[in-house]
N, C-alpha and C positions, 0 to 999 in steps of 0.2 A: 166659083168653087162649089161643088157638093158641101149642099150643109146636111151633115149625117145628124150632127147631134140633136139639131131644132127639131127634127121625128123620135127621139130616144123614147117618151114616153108611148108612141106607138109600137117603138119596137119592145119594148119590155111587156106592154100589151101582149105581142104574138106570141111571146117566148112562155107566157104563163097557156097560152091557147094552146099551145102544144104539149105542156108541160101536164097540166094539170089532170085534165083526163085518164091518160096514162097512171099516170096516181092514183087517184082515186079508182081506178080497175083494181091497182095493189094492194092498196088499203079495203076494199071491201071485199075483194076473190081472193087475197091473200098472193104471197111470192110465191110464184113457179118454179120452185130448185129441182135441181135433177137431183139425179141419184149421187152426182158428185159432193152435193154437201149435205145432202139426206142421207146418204147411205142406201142401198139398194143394188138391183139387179135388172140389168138391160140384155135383152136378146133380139136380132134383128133378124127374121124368120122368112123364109122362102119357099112357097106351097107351089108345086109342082101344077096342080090345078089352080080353077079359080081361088082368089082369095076370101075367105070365109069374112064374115060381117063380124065386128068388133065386140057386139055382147055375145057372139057364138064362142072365140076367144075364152072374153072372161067367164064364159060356163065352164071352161077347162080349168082354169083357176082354180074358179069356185070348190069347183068338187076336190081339189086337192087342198084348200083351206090354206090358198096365197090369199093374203089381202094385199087392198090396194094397188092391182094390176091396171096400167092405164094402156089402151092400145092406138098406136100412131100408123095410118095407114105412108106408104111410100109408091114409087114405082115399080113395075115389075112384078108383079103381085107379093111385095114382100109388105110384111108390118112389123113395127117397132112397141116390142112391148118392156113397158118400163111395172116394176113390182118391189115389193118389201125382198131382203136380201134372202139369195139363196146360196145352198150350198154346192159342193160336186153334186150329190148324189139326187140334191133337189130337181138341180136343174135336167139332170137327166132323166127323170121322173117327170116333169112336166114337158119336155121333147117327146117322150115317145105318150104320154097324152095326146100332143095333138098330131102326133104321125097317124095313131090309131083314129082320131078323129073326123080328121080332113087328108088324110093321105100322104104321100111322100113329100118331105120337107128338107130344107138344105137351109141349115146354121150360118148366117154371114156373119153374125157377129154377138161376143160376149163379153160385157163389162161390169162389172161388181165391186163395188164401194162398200165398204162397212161403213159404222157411223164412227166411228172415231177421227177414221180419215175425214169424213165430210166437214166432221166439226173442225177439222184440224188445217183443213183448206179454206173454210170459212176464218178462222183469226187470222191467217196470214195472208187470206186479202187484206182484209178491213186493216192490219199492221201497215202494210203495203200503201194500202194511200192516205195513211197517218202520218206516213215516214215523207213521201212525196208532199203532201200539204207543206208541211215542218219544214224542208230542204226547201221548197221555192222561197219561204218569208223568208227564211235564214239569208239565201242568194239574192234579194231581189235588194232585200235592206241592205246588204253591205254592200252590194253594185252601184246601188242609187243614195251612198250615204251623204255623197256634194249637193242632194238637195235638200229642201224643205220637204217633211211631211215620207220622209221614203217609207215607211211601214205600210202606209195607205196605199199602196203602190202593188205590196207582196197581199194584202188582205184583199184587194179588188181584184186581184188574179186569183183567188181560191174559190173568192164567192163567185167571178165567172166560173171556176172549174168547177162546181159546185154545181151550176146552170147546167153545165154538160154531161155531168154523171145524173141529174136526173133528167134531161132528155134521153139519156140513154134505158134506163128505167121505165119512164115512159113510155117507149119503143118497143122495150120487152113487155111491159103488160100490153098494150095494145096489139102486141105478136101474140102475148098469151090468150089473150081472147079470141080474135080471128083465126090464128095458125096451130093452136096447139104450142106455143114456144116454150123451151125452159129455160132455166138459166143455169147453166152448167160451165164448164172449165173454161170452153171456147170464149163463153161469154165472159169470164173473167179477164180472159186474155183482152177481149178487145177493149173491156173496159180502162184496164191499166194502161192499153195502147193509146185510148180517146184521153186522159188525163195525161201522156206524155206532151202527144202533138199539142193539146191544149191550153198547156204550159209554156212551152215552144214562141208559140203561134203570138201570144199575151205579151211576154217576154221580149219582142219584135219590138210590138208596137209601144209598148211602155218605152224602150229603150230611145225611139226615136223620138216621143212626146221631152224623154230627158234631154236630148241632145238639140230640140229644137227650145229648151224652158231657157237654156241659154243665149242661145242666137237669136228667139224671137223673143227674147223676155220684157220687149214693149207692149205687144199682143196683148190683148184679153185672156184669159187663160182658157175658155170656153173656144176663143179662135184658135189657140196655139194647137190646142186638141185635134179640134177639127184638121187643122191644116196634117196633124201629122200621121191623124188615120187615114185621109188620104193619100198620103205620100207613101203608104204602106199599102195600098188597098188591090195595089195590080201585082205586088209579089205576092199577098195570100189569097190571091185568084190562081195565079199562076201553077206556084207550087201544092196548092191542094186541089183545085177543080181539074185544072188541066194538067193533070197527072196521077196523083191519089185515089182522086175521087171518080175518074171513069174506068180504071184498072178494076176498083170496089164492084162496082155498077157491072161490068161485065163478068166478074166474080160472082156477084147475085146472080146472074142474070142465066147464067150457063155454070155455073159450078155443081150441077145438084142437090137434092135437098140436103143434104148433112152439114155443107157449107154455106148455106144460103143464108140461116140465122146468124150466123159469125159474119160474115159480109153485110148483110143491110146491116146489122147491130152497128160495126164499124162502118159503113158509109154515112150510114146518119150522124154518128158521134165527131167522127171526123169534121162531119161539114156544122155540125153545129159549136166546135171548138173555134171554126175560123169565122161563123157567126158572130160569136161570143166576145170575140176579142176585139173586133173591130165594133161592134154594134151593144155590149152588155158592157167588158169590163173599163171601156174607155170615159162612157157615157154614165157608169155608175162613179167614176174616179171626179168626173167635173161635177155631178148631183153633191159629193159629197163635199172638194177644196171649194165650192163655192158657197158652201152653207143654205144649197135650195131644198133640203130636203126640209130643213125647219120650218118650212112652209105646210109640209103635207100634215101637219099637226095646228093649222089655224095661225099660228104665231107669225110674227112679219121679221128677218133678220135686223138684226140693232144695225144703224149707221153709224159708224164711226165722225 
């Protein structure tokens, strides 16, 4: 049999290698929010000629005293500029700015968030997966109330989903560095999406760990585990890689720039929710009913 667990602390290893980086981009460049929860004004611009270089752009601005215009080149000679909010008449002030500048131009697109909305989209995430957290413990304890210890069970599923919303974080600062990424609505979406399946996914394998605590409950409890993420281990192959996760992957791959951040954001989150569960929140649930974590503080557990 695959002993998954004897590697746990190399996998908790990786999981901090991928994790951390990404953080610390966050914490010292600060979060990329769009305009969706900053508040602001986006215009997706189409120059007839070549397209003009990014600080020619923000001389258009400038001279019209927009601050904080940031410009995202695309295909087809169009750019994405994101800016502090405008109005009707702003926005049409700085269109024929840069008609008159660089020539004839075709508007693809306009979107404008005030800040109230942003702030207002911003609480009802963070609500959103307060509420998700709360409903797994609630479900997972009264599911699992015939055994020993069932709370341990709902709190080892949060702190994996916990793992996975910040690989996803991760993901977006290291997008924000390299690609320019924000983090805007899209990304909310897949956020909530990567804590659905991640819940999902945990909830599997918890389920089978319970139903084997009875039938194998000679076992070791470190064996009983093991046996039973792998007994789960070719359905969350099955139904996330070979399905989910290459629809995502050709999604990225071919969908164009606008959906490409919403695509990797959820391919990665997705595969790292079915990382999580078979390899974080199973191997964190035996660290803890076996009492080995009192070890990583010097102390030796009492024998009975």
């Amino acid at each position: 049999m695959i002993d998954i667990l004897g590697k746990r602390y190399w996998l908790f290893a990786l999981s901090l290698l991928v994790i951390i980086p990404g953080l610390l981009i966050l914490a010292f460049g600060g979060m990329p929010l769009s305009i969706d929860f900053t508040g602001g004004s986006l215009l997706e611009i189409q120059f007839s000629s070549t397209s003009p270089a990014p600080a020619e752009i923000l001389a258009v601005y400038e001279s019209l005293n927009i601050s904080g215009a940031t410009v995202q080149t695309t295909e087809n000679n169009a750019v994405i500029i994101r800016s502090s909010f405008l109005d009707d008449a702003t926005r049409e002030t700085v269109l024929n700015g840069l008609q008159a500048a660089f020539g004839e131009t075709e508007l693809l697109r306009y979107d404008s968030v005030g800040p109230a909305i942003g702030q207002q989209v911003t609480q009802r995430a963070a609500f959103a997966v307060g509420v998700a957290a709360l409903a797994v413990i609630v479900y997972i304890v009264f599911t699992f109330r015939g055994i020993q210890h069932a709370e341990r069970y709902g709190l080892m599923a949060i702190l994996a989903m916990i793992h996975d919303v910040a690989v996803v974080f991760s993901m977006a600062g290291i997008g924000s560095l390299l690609l320019g990424w924000e983090m805007d609505a899209l990304f909310l979406t897949a956020l909530l999406t990567v804590i659905g399946f991640s819940v999902q996914d945990k909830i599997v394998v918890f389920d089978r760990i319970r139903e084997n605590a009875t039938i194998l409950r000679r076992l070791p409890y470190e064996t009983l585990v093991n046996h039973s993420i792998v007994q789960t281990l070719q359905r969350s192959i099955n139904t996330q890689l070979m399905t989910v996760e290459f629809l995502l992957l050709a999604l990225a791959l071919f969908g164009g720039v606008t959906l490409q951040e919403f695509s990797v954001i959820l391919l990665v989150g997705l595969l790292s929710g079915t990382y999580s569960s078979i390899f974080i929140a199973a191997p964190l649930l035996v660290v803890w009913e076996t009492g080995e974590w009192k070890t990583w503080f010097g102390r030796k557990p009492s024998i009975a």
